[in-house]
C-alpha positions in Angstrom: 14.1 -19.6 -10.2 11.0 -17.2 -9.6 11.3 -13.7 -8.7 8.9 -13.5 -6.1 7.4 -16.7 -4.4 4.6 -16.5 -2.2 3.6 -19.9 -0.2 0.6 -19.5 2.4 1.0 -16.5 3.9 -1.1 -15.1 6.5 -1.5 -11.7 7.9 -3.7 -11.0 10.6 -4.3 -7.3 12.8 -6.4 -8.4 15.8 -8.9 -11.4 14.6 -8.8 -9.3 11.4 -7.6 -11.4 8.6 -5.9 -9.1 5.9 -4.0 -11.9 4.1 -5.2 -15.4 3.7 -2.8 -18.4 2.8 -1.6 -16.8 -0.2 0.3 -18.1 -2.7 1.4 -17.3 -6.0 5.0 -16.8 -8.3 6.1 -14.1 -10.3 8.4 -15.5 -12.9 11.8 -12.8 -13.9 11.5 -9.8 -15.9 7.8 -10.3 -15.5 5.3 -7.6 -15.3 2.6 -8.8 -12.8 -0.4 -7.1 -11.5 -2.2 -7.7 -8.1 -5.9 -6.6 -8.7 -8.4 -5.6 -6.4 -9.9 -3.2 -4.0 -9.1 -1.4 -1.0 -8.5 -3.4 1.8 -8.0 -6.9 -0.4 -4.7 -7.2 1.7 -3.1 -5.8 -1.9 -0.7 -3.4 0.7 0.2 -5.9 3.3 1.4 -8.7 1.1 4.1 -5.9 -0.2 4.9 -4.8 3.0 5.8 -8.8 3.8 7.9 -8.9 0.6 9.7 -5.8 1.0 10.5 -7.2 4.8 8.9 -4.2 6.2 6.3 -6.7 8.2 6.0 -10.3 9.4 3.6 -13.0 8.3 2.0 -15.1 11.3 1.9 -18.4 8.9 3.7 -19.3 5.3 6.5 -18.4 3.5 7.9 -15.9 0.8 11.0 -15.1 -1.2 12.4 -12.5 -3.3 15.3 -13.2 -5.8 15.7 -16.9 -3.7 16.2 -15.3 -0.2 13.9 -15.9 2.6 12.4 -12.7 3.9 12.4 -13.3 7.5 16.0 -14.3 7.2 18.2 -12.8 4.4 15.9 -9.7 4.7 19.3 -7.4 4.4 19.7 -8.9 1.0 16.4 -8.2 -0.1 16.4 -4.8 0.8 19.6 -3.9 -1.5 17.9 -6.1 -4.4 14.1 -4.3 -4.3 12.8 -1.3 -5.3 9.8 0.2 -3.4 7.5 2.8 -4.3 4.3 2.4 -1.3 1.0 3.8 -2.1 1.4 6.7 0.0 3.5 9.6 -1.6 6.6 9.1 1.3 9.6 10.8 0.2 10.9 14.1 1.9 8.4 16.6 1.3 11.0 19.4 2.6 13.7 18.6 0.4 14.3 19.5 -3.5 13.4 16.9 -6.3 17.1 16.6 -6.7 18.2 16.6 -3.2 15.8 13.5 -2.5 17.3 11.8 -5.3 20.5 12.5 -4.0 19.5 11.2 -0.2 18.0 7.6 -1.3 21.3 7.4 -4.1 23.7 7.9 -1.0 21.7 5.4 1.2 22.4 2.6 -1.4 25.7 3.2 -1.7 25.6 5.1 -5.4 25.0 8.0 -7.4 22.5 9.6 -9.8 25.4 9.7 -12.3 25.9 6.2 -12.3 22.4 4.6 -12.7 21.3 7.8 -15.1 20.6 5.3 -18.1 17.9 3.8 -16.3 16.1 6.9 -14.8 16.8 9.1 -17.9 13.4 9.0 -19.2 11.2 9.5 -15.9 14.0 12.5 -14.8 14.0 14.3 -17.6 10.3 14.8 -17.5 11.2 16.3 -13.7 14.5 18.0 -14.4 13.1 21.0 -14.6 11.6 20.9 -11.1 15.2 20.1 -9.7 15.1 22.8 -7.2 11.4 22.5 -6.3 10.5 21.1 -2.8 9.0 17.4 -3.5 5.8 18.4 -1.3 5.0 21.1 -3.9 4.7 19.1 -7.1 1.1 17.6 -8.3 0.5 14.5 -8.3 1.9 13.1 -11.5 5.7 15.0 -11.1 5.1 13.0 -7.1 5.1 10.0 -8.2 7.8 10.1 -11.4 10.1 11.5 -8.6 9.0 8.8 -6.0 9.7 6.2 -9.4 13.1 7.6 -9.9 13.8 7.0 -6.2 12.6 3.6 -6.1 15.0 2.8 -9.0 17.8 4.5 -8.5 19.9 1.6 -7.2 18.7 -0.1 -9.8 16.8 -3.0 -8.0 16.1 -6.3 -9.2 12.7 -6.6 -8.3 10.4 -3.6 -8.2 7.2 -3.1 -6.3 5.1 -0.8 -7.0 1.5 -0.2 -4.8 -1.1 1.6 -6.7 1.1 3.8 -8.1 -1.6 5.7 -10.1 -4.3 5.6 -7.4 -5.0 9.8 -7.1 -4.0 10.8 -10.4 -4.9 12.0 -14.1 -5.6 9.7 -16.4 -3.1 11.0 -18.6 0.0 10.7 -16.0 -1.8 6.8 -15.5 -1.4 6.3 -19.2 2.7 7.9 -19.0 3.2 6.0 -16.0 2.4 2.4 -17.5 3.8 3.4 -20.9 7.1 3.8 -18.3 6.6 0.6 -16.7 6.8 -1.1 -20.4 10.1 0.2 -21.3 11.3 -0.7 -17.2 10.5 -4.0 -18.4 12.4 -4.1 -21.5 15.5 -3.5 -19.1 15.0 -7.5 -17.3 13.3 -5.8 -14.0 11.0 -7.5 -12.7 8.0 -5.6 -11.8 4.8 -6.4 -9.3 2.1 -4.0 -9.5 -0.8 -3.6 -7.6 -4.0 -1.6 -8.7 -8.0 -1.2 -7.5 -8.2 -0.7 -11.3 -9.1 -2.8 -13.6 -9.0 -1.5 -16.8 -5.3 -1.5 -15.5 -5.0 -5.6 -15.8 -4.6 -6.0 -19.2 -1.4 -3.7 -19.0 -0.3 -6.3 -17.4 1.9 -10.4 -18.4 -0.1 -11.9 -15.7 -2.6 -10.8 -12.6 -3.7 -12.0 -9.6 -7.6 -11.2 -8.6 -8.2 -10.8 -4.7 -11.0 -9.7 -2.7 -10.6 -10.3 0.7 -7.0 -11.7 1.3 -7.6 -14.5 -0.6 -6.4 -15.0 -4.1 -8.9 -15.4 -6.9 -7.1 -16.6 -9.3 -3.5 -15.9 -11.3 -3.4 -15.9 -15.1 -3.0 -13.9 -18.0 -5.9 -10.9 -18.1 -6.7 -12.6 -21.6 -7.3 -16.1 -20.2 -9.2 -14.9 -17.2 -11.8 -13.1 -19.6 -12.0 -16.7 -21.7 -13.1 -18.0 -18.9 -16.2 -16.1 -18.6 -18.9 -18.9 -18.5 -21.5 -16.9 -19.5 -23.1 -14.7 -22.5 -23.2 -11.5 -21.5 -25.3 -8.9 -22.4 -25.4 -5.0 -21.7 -28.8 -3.6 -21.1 -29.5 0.5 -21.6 -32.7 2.1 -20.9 -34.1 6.0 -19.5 -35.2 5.0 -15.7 -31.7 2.3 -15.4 -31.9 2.0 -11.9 -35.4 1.2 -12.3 -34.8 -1.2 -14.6 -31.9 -2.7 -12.3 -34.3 -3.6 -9.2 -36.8 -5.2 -11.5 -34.3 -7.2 -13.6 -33.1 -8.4 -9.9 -36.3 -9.5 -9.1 -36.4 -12.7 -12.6 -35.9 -15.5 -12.0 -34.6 -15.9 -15.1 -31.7 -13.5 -14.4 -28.6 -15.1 -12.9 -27.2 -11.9 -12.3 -27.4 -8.1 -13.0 -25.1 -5.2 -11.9 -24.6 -1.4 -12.7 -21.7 -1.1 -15.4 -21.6 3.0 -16.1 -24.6 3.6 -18.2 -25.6 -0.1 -18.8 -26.3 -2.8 -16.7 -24.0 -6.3 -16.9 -26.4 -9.4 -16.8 -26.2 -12.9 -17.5 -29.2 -15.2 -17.4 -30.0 -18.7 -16.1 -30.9 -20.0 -19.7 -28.2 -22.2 -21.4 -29.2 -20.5 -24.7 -30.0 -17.0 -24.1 -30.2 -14.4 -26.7 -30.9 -10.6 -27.1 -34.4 -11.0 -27.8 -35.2 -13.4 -24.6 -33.4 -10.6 -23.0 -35.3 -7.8 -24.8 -38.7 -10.0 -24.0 -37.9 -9.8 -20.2 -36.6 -6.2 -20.0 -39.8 -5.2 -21.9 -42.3 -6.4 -19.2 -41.5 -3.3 -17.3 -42.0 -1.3 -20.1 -38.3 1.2 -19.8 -38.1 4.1 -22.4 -35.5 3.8 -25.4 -34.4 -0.1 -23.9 -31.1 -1.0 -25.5 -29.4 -4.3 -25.5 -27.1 -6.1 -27.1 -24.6 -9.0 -26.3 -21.0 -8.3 -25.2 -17.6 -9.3 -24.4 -16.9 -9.7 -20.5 -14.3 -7.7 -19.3 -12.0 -8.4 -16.2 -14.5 -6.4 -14.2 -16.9 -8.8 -15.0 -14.7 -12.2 -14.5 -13.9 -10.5 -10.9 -17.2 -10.1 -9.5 -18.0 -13.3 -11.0 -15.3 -14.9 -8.9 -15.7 -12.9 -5.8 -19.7 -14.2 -5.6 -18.3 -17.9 -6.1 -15.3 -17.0 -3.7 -17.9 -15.9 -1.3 -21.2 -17.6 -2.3 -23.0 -14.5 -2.5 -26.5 -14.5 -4.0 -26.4 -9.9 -3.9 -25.0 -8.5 -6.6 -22.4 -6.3 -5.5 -21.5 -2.9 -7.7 -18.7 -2.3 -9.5 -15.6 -1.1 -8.6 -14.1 2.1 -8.2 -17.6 3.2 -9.9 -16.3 2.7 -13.5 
């Protein structure tokens, strides 16, 4: 039996569809990521699962019960931790531990084993009112919250969105050893560099679903050589690379641009020989591995038959 089963939901606000005949399974004591931007319908599909909102079409499940109809059950098996920091900014670290441990019935005492490693990082802030913490020692104490009935099923919604990149790294390294303990864990992130952290992801852009694989398997996919292209005046260079015909596509990646082109047998130098018309200063280029930044805005201009390039996420 699958964790979490997802079959055809639909959310809509208004006409405003956020989630699109979903579907997809997360299989137990799996780690699985849903990727994708702001407003992908990555927050209402948790809210569904977590029974905190209703689907207009389709069906879902968490741990085999329905939830529209054992959403009671559910409740006492999950563990939710929303985007949003949302515990009691007014009350202690320890005193909001305390709260959510009373609500389900137990006591920090009892589940310690499984929190030990995230609390002992914000022991020291036991008497410290939650709103006064950064934003690392917020979500570690949110983390501890969300687990400290120890639920079967975890979701977590972008958990690292707003914070260093050091507390991301902690937080994930966190998640691994969560795993180790048979909890199955859903994710969501606008990150991708994020995906490969992950068993298996699920790519959506506009409440539909992408695809579902391993991050690995998703990359071989890539149908394409890819090649990254440096030079001084890039954005230059970009708008005339846009403008060849014999450039399938071409976006900003950082420093370089991404591109692919129509040939069936391209190399560097037919991709040196085109960038060269326009004569760019110091022009770089060399062929490259695709990433799953690349495989998703791949499969978002096939989802959407887009002939724009659109830019890169989250500006990375």
């Amino acid at each position: 039996m699958s964790a979490v089963t997802l079959k055809n939901i639909t959310k809509k606000y208004g006409d405003f569809v956020a989630v699109d005949e979903v579907s997809f399974e997360v299989q137990k004591g799996e780690l699985f990521g849903l990727i994708g931007p702001d407003g992908a319908g990555k927050t209402s599909i948790f809210r569904i699962l977590t029974t905190l909102l209703l689907a207009e079409g389709g069906t879902a499940s968490v741990e085999g019960h329905d939830v529209v109809k054992e959403f009671q059950e559910i409740r006492n098996k999950v563990g939710y931790m929303p985007g949003k920091f949302s515990l009691y900014q007014d009350l202690t670290v320890k005193e909001n531990l305390e709260f959510f441990a009373t609500i389900f019935g137990t006591t920090i005492e009892e589940n310690y084993e499984l929190i030990k490693d995230i609390y002992d990082q914000i022991k020291p802030f036991n008497d410290r009112r939650a709103g006064k913490l950064s934003g690392g020692m917020k979500q570690k104490l949110a983390l501890c919250c969300a687990l400290i009935h120890k639920p079967e099923v975890l979701f977590l919604d972008e958990p690292t969105t707003g914070v260093d990149v050091v507390s991301r790294s902690e937080f994930w390294e966190m998640l691994g050893k969560l795993k180790k303990q048979n909890i199955t864990i859903v994710v969501s992130t606008p990150y991708m560099d994020e995906a490969k952290l992950c068993d298996r992801i699920a790519l959506i852009q506009n409440g539909k679903i992408m695809t579902v694989d391993e991050p690995q398997e998703i990359i071989n996919r890539f149908p394409k050589m890819l090649f990254a292209v440096k030079a001084k005046n890039i954005y230059k260079l970009l708008q005339n690379l846009r403008t060849e015909k014999e450039v399938e596509n071409c976006d900003a990646f950082g420093e370089f641009l991404h591109l692919t082109l129509v040939s069936e047998q391209p190399d560097v130098e037919k991709v040196k020989a085109i960038a060269q018309k326009y004569n760019p200063e110091d022009l770089e280029v060399k062929k490259i591995e695709p990433t799953i930044e690349d495989s998703f805005i791949r499969l978002m201009r096939e989802q959407n038959h887009l002939n724009e390039p659109k830019e890169m996420l989250n500006g990375k």
